[in-house]
TITOR-251199 format. One record per residue (C-alpha): residue number from 1; y, x, z. Coordinates in nm, 2 decimals. Example, Ala and Ser with C-alpha at 12.3 -4.5 7.8 and 13.67 -1.06 7.14 Angstrom:
// TITOR-251199
<num->1; Y->-0.45; X->1.23; Z->0.78>
<num->2; Y->-0.11; X->1.37; Z->0.71>
This chain:
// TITOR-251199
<num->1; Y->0.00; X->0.00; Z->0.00>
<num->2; Y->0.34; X->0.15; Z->-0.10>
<num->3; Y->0.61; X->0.05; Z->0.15>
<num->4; Y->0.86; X->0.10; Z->-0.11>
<num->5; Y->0.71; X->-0.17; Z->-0.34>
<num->6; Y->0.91; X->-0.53; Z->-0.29>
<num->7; Y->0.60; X->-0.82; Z->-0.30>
<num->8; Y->0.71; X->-1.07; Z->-0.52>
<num->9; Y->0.88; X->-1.37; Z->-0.45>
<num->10; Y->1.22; X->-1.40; Z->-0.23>
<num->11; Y->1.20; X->-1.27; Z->0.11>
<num->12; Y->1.47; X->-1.20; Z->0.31>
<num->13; Y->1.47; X->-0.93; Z->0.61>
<num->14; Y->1.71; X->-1.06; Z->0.90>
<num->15; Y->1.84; X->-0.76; Z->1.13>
<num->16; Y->1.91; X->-0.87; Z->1.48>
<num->17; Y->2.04; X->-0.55; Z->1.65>
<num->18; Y->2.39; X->-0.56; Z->1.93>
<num->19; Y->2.44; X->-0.19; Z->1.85>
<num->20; Y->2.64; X->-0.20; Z->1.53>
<num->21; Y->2.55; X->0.17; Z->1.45>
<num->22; Y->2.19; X->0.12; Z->1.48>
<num->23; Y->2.24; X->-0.26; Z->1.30>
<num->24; Y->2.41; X->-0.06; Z->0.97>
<num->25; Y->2.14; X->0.22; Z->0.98>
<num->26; Y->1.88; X->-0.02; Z->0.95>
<num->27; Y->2.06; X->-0.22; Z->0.67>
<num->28; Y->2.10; X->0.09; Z->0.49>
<num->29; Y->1.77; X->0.19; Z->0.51>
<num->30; Y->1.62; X->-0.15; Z->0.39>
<num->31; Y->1.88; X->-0.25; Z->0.15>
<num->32; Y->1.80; X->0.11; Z->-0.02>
<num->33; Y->1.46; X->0.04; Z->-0.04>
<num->34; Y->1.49; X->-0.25; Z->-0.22>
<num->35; Y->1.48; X->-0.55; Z->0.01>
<num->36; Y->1.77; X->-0.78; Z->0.09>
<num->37; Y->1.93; X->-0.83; Z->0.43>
<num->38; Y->2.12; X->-1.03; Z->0.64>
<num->39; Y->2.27; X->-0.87; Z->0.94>
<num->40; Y->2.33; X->-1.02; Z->1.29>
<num->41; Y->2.50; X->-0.89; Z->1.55>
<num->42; Y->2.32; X->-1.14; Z->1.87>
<num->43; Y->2.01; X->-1.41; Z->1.86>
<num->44; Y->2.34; X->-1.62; Z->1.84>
<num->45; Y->2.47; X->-1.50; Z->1.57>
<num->46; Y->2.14; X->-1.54; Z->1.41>
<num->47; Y->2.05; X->-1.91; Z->1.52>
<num->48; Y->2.43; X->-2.05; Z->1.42>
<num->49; Y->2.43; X->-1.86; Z->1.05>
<num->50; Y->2.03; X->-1.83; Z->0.91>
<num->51; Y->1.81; X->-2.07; Z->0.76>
<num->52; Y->1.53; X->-1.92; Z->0.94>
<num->53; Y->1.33; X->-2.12; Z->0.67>
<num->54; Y->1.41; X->-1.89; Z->0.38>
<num->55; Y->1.10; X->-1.68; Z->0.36>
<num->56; Y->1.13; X->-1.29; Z->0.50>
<num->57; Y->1.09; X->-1.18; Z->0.82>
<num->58; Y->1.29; X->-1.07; Z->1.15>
<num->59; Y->1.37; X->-0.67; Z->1.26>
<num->60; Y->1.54; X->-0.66; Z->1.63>
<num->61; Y->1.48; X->-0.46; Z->1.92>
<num->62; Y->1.38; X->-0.49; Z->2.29>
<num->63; Y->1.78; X->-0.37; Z->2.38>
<num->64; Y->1.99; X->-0.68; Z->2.25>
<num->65; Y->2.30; X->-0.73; Z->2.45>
<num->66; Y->2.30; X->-1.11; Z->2.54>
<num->67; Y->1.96; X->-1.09; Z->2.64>
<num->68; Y->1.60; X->-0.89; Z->2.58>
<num->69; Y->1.45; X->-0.91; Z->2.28>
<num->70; Y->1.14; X->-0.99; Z->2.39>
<num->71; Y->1.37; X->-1.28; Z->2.49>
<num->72; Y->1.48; X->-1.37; Z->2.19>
<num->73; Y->1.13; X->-1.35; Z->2.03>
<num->74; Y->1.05; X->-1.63; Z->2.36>
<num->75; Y->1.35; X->-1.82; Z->2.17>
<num->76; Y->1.21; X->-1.81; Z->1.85>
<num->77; Y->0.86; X->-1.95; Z->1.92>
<num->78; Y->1.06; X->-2.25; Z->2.10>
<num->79; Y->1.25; X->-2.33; Z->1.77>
<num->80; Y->0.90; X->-2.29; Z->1.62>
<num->81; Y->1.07; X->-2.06; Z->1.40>
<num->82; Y->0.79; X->-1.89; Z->1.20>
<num->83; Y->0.96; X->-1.55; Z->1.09>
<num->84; Y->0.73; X->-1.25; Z->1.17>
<num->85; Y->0.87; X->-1.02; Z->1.39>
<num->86; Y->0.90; X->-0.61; Z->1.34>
<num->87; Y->1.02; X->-0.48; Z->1.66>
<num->88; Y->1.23; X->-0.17; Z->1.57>
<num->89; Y->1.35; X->0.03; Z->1.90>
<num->90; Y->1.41; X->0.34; Z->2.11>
<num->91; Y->1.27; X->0.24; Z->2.42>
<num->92; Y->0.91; X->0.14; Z->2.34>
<num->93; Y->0.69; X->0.14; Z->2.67>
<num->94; Y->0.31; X->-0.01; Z->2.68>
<num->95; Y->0.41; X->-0.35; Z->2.84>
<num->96; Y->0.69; X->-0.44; Z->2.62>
<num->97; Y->0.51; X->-0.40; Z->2.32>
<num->98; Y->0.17; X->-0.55; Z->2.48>
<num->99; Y->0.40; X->-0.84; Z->2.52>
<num->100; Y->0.55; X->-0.84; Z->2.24>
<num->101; Y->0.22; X->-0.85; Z->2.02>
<num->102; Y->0.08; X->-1.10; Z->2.26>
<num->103; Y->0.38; X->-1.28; Z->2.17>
<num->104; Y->0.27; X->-1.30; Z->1.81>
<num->105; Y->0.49; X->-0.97; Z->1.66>
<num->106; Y->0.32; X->-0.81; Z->1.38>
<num->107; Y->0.45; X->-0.45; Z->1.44>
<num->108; Y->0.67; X->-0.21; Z->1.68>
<num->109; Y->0.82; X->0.06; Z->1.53>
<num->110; Y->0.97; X->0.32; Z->1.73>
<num->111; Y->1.36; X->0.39; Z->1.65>
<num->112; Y->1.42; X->0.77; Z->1.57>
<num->113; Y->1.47; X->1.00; Z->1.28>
<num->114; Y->1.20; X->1.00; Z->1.01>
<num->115; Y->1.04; X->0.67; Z->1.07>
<num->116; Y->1.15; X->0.47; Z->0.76>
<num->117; Y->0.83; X->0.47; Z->0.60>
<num->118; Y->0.68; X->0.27; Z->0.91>
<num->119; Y->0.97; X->0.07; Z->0.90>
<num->120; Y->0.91; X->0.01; Z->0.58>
<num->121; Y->0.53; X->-0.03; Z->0.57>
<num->122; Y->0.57; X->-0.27; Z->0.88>
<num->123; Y->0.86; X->-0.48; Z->0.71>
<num->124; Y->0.65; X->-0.48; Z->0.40>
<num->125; Y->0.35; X->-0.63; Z->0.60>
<num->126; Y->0.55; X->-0.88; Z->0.77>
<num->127; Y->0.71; X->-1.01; Z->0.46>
<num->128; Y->0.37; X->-1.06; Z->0.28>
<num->129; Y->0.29; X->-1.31; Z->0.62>
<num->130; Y->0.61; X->-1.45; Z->0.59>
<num->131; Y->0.60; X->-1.59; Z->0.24>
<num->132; Y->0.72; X->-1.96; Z->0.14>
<num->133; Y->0.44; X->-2.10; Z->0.37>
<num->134; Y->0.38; X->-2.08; Z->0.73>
<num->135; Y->0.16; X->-1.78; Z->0.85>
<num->136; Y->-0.14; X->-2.01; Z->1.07>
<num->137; Y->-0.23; X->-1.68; Z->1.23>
<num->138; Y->0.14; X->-1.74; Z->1.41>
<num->139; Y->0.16; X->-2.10; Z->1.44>
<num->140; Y->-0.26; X->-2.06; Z->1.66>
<num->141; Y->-0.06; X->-1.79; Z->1.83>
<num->142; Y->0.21; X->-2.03; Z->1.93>
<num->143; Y->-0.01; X->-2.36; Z->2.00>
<num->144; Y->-0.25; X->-2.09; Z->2.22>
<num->145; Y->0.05; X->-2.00; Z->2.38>
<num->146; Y->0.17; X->-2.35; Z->2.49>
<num->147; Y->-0.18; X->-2.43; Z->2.68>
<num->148; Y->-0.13; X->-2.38; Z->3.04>
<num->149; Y->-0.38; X->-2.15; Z->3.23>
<num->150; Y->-0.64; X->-2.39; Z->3.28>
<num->151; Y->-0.62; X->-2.51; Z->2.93>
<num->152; Y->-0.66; X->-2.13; Z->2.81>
<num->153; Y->-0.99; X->-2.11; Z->3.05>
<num->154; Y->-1.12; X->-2.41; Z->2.93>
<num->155; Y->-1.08; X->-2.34; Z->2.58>
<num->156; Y->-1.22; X->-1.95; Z->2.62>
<num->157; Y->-1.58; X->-2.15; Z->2.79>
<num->158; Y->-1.55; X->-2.37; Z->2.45>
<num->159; Y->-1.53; X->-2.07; Z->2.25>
<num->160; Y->-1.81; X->-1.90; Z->2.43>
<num->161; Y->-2.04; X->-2.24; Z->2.36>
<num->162; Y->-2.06; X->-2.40; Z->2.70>
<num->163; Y->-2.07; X->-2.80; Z->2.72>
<num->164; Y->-1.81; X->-2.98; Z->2.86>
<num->165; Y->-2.04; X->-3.09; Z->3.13>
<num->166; Y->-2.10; X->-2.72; Z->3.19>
<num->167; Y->-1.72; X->-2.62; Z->3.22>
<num->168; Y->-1.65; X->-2.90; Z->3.44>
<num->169; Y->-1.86; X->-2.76; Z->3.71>
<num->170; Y->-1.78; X->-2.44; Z->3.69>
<num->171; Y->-1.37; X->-2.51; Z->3.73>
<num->172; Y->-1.47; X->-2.66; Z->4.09>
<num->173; Y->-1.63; X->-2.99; Z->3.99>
<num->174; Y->-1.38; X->-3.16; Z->3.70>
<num->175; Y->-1.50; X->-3.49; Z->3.53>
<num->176; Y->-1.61; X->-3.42; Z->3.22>
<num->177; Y->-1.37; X->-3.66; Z->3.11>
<num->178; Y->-1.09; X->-3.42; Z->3.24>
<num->179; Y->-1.23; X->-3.10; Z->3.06>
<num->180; Y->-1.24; X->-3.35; Z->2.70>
């Protein structure tokens, strides 16, 4: 796969980044490989001005100035906004990006000198998810998401074959009406 190779069809990369240095440097980069961008300078800024329905995808980072991007990513999945996410910053420790991915990103990309070509590869991947229709990889992420704790367990004993009687007894004596 060659990072520097536009798929076909529209797709739109959307730049949310607070630091206007790093915001341009990342427009540059993009724009010069080919791909068109909007630039935003908050999640506001973002959610006032884009038609998040456009296909594309979403680069940000975990330091945004009105709140976290991890935040913002929360925000997104709320709005049931389907952009894929490339998370693009300095700071990258194991939990964030753990979350992040749990939270249905498809790459983080550590900001420094020399990276383009992951930038690029990851942009690249997360525009060919984020073509005209919705990626159902995300949208199970979001609905799996949603499910509260015991819903999650519940589903996990469903997944590993046991009958609903079966899972009712062993969450401390449901009805099996409750675990249906």
């Amino acid at each position: 796969m060659n990072p520097y190779e536009i798929p076909e069809g529209r797709s739109l990369v959307r730049v949310v980044e607070s630091d206007e240095a790093a915001r341009s440097t990342l427009t540059r980069v993009l724009t010069e490989a080919g791909w068109e961008c909007a630039a935003y300078g908050s999640p506001e800024e973002f959610f006032v001005e884009d038609a998040a329905s456009d296909p594309g995808c979403l680069v940000t980072s975990f330091e945004l100035s009105s709140r976290s991007g991890l935040e913002f990513q929360l925000e997104l999945l709320a709005r049931d906004i389907t952009l894929p996410v490339v998370f693009c910053s300095e700071i990258c420790t194991v939990p964030k990006v753990v979350r992040a991915m749990k939270q249905g990103a498809v790459s983080v990309v550590e900001k420094k000198r020399g990276n383009d070509y992951r930038l690029l590869t990851a942009v690249r991947e997360a525009c060919e998810l984020g073509g005209a229709r919705p990626n159902d990889t995300i949208r199970a992420k979001r609905a799996w998401l949603s499910l509260t704790t015991r819903e999650m367990e519940v589903g996990l004993m469903i997944s590993r074959g046991l009958r609903n009687r079966e899972i009712a007894e062993r969450l401390g004596g449901l009805s099996t009406k409750t675990v249906q």
